[in-house]
C-alpha positions, -999 to 999 in steps of 0.1 A, spaced: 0 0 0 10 35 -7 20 52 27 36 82 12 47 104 -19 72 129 -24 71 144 -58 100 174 -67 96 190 -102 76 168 -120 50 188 -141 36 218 -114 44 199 -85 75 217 -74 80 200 -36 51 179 -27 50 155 0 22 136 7 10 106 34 -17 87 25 -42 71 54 -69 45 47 -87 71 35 -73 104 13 -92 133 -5 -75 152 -25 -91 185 -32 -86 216 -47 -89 243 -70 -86 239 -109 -54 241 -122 -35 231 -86 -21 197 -95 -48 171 -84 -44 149 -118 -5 159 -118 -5 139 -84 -23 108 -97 0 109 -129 31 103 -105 16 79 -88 13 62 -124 45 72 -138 63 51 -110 38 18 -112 
């Protein structure tokens, strides 16, 4: 299971780090990097 994320420089996300829980939302405004997150997470499966 995915515990945690740290993305630097890929696409907009300049220095993200993220844990995941059981349970994560991810929310936000247009044009923030929602779909850029779930694209790292499929660029590294």
């Amino acid at each position: 299971m995915l515990t945690r994320l740290k993305v630097s420089g890929f696409k907009n996300l300049v220095d993200v780090d993220v844990r995941f829980g059981p349970f994560t939302c991810v929310a936000g405004a247009n044009g923030v990097g929602k779909s850029n997150l779930f694209d790292a997470i499929k660029f590294l499966s």
